[in-house]
N, C-alpha and C positions, 0 to 999 in steps of 0.2 A: 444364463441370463441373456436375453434378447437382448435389440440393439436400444427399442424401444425404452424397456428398463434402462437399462446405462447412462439414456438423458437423461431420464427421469433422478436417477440417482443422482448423477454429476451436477445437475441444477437443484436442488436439496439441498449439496453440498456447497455450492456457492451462494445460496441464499443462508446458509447455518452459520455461514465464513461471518458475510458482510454481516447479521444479527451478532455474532461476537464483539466483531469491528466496533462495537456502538460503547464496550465496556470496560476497552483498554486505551490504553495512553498512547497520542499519537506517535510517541518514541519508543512503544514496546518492543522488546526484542524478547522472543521467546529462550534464544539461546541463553542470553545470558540471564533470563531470571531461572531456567533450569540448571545453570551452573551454582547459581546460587542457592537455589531447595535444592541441590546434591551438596554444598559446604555446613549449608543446616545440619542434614541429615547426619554428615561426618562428625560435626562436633558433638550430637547430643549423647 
């Protein structure tokens, strides 16, 4: 992968970020809703 490429990726990537940004709560924390769909998982 060229250097070219790499921006190209890494600004994708921060354009993919911020369109996410638009659909979560300004208090989300990934951590703890992954701790949380891991205590799901464990009870079912």
């Amino acid at each position: 992968m060229n250097e070219d490429e790499k921006i190209t990726a890494f600004r994708e990537l921060v354009k993919s970020i911020k369109e996410n940004s638009k659909y979560l709560s300004e208090d989300f924390d990934p951590d703890t809703e992954l701790e949380k769909g891991k205590k799901k998982n464990i009870q079912k």
